[in-house]
NUTORNU-70579 format. One record per atom (N, C-alpha, C): atom name; x, y, z; chain. Coordinates in steps of 0.001 Angstrom, whole numbers, m for minus. Atoms other than C-alpha are relative to their C-alpha. Example, Ala and Ser with C-alpha at 12.3 -4.5 7.8 and 13.67 -1.06 7.14 Angstrom:
BEGIN
+------+---------+---------+---------+------+
! loro !      xx !      yy !      zz ! segu !
+------+---------+---------+---------+------+
!    N !     890 !   m1190 !       0 !    A !
!   CA !   12300 !   m4500 !    7800 !    A !
!    C !     900 !    1200 !       0 !    A !
!    N !    m820 !   m1190 !     m60 !    A !
!   CA !   13670 !   m1060 !    7140 !    A !
!    C !    m770 !    1090 !     730 !    A !
+------+---------+---------+---------+------+
//
This chain:
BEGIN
+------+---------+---------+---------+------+
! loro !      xx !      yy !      zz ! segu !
+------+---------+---------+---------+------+
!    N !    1004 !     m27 !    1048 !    A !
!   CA !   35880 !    1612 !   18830 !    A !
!    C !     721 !    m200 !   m1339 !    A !
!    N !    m658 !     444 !    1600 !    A !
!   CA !   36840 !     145 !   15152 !    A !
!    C !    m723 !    1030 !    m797 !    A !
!    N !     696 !   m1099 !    1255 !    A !
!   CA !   36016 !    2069 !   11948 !    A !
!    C !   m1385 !    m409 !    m398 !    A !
!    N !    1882 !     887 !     331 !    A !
!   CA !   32678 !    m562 !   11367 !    A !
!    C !    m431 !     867 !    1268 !    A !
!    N !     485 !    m643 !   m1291 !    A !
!   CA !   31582 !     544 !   14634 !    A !
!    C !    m363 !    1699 !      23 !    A !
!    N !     464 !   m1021 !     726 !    A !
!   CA !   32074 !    4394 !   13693 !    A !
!    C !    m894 !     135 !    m493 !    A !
!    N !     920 !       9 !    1288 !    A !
!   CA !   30571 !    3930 !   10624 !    A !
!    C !   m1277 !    m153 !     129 !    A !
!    N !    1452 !     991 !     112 !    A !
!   CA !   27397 !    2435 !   11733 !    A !
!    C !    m461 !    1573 !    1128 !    A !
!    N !     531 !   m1256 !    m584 !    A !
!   CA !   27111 !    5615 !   14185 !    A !
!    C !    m306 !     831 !     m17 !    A !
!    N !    m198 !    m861 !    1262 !    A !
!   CA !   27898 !    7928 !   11752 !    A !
!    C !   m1723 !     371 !   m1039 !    A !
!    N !    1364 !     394 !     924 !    A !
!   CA !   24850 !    6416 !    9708 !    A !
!    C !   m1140 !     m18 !     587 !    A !
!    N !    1380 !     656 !   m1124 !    A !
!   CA !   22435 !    5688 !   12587 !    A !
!    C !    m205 !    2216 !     668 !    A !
!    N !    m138 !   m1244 !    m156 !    A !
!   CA !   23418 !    9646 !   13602 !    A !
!    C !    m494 !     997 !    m707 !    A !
!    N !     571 !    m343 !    1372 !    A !
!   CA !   22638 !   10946 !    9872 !    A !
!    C !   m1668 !     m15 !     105 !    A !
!    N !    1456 !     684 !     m27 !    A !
!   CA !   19368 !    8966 !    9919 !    A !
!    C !   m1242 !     501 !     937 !    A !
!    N !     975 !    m534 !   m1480 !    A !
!   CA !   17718 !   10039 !   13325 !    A !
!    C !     m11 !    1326 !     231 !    A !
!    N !    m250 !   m1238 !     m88 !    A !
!   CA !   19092 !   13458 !   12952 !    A !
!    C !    m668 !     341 !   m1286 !    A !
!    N !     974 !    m601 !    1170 !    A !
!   CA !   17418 !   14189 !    9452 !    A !
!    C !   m1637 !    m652 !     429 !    A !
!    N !    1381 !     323 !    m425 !    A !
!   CA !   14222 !   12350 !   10892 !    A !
!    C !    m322 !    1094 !     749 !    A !
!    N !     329 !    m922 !    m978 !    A !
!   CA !   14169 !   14311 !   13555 !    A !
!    C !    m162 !    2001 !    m520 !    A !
!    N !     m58 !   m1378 !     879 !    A !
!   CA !   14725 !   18017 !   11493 !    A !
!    C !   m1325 !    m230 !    m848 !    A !
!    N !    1160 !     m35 !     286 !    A !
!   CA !   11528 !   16548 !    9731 !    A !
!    C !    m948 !    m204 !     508 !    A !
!    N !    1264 !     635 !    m782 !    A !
!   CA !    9269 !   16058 !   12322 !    A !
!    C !    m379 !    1781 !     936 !    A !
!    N !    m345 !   m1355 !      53 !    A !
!   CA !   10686 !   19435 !   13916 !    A !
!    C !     234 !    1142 !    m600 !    A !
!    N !    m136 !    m970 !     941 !    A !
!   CA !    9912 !   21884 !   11910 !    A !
!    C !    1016 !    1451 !     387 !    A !
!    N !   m1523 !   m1064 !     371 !    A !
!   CA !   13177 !   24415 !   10649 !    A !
!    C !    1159 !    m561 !     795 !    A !
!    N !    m768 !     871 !    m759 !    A !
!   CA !   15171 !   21510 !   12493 !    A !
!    C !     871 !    m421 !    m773 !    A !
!    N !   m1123 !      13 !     644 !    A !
!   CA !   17527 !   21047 !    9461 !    A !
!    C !    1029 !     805 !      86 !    A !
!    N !   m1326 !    m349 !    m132 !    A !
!   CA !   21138 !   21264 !   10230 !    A !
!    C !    1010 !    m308 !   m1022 !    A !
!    N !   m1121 !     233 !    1194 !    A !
!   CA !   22743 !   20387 !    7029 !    A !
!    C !     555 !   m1612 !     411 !    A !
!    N !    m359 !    1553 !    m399 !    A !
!   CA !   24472 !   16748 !    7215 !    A !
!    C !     648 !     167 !     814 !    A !
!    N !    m126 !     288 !    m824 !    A !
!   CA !   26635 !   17442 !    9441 !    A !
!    C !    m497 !     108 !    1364 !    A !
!    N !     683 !    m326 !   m1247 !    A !
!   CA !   24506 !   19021 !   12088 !    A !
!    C !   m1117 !   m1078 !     422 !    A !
!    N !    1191 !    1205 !    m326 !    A !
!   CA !   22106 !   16064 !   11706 !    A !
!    C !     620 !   m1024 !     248 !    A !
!    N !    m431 !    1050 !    m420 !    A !
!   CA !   24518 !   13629 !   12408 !    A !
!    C !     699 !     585 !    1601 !    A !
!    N !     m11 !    m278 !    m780 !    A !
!   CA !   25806 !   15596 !   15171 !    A !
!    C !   m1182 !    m368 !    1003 !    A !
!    N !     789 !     154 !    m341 !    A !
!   CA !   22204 !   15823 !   16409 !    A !
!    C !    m672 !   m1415 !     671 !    A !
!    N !     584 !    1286 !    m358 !    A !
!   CA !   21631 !   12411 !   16012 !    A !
!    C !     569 !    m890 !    1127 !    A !
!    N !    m776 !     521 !   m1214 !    A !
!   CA !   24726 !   10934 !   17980 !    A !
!    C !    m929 !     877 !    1700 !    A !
!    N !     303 !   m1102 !   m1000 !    A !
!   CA !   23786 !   13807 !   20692 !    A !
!    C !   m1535 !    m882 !    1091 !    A !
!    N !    1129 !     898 !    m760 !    A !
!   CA !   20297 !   12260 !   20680 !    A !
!    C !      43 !   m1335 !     817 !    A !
!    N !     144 !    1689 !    m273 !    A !
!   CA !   20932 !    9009 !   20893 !    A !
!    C !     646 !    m358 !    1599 !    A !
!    N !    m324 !    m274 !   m1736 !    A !
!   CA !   22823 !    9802 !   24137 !    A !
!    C !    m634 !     465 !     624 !    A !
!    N !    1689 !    m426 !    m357 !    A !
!   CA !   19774 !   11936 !   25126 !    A !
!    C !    m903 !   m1362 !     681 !    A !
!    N !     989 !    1266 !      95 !    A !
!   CA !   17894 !    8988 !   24795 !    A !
!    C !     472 !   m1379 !     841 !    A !
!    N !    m201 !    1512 !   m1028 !    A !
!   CA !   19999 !    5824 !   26135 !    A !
!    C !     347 !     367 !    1695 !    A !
!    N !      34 !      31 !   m1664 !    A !
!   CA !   20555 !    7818 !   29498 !    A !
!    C !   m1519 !     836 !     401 !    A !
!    N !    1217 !     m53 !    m326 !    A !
!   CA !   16851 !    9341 !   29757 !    A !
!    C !   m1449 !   m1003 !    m320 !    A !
!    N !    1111 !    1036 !      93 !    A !
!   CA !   14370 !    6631 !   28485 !    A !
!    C !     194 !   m1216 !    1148 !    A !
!    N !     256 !    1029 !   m1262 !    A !
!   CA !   15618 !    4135 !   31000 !    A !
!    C !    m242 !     517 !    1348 !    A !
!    N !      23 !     m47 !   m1163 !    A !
!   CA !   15344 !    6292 !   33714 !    A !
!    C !   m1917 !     489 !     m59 !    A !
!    N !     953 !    m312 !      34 !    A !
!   CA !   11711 !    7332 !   32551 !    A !
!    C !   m1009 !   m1262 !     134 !    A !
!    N !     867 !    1237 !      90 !    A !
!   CA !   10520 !    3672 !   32399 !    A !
!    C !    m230 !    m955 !   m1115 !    A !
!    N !     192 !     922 !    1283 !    A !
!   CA !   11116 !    3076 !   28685 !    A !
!    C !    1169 !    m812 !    m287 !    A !
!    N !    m551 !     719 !     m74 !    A !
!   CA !   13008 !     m54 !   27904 !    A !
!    C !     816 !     568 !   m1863 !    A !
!    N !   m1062 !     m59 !    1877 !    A !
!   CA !   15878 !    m218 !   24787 !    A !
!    C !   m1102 !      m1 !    m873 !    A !
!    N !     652 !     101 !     960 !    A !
!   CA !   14467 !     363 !   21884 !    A !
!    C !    1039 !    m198 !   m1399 !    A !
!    N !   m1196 !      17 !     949 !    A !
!   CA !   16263 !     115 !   18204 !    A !
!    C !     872 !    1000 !     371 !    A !
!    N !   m1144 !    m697 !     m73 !    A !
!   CA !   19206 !    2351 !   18033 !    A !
!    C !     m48 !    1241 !    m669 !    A !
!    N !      97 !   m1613 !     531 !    A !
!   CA !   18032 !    4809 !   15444 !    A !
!    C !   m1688 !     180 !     701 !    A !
!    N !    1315 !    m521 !    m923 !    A !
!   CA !   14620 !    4919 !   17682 !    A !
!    C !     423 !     787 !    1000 !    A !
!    N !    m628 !   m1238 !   m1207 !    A !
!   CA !   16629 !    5904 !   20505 !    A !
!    C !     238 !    1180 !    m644 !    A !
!    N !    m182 !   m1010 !     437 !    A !
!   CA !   18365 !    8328 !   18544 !    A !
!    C !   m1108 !    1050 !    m519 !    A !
!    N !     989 !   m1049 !     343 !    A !
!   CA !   15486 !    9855 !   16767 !    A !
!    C !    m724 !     784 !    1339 !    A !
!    N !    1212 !    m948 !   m1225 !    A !
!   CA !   13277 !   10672 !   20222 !    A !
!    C !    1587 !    1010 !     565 !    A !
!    N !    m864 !    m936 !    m860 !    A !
!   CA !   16765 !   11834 !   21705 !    A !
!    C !     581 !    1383 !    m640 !    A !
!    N !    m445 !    m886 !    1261 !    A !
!   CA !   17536 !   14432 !   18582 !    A !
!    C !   m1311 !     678 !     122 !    A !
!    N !    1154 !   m1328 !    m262 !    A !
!   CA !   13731 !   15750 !   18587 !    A !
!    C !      m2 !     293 !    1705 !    A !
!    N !    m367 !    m275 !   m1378 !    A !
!   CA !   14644 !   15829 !   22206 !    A !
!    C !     715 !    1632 !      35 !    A !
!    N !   m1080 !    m537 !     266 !    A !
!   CA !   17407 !   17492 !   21276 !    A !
!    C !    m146 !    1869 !    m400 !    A !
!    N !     539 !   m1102 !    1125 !    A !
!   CA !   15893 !   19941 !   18652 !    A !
!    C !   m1097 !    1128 !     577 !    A !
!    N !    1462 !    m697 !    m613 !    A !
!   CA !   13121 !   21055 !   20583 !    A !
!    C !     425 !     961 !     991 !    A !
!    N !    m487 !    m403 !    m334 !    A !
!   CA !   15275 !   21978 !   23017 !    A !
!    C !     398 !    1360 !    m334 !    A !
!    N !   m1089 !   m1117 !     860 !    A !
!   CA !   17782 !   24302 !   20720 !    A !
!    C !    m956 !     912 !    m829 !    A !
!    N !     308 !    m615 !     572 !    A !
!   CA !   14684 !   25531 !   19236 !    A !
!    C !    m669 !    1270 !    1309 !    A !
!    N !     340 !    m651 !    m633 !    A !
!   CA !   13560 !   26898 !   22363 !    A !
!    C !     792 !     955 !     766 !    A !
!    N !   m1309 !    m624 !    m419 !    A !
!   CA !   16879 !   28366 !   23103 !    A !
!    C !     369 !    1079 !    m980 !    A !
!    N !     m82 !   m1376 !    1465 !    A !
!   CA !   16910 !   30309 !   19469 !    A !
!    C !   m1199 !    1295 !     587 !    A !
!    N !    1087 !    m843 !     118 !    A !
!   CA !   13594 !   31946 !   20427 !    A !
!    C !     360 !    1005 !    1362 !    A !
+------+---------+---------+---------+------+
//
C-alpha cells in the first residue's frame, strides 16, 4: 500500500465514520474514532453486503452502512 492509497482511506474512513456518528445518535468518536470506525466499517461492509446479495457500492457507501453497522453494534454493547 503507497501513502496515496493510505491517504484516500484515511479520508474515506473520516467521512463514513462521522456520517455514520450522525445518523447514530451519541455515535461520535472524536476523529480518530471515526476514522477508525469507518475503515472497521468499510470491512464490515465489503465482506457482509456481498454475501447478503448487495453488489459493490461506492467506497464511502460501503463504509458508511459498515460503521452504522459498526456503531449500532458498540452501542448495544455499552448498554
Amino acid at each position: 500500500m503507497n501513502a496515496k492509497a493510505l491517504i484516500i482511506w484515511l479520508i474515506v474512513g473520516a467521512v463514513a465514520g462521522w456520517l455514520a456518528g450522525m445518523v447514530v445518535k451519541g455515535g461520535a468518536c472524536g476523529l480518530i474514532g471515526n476514522i477508525i470506525v469507518g475503515i472497521v466499517g468499510g470491512l464490515i461492509a465489503g465482506w457482509l453486503l456481498p454475501r447478503i446479495g448487495v453488489g459493490v457500492i461506492d467506497a464511502i457507501m460501503n463504509a458508511f452502512v459498515g460503521a452504522v453497522i459498526l456503531l449500532v453494534i458498540l452501542r448495544l454493547i455499552e448498554l
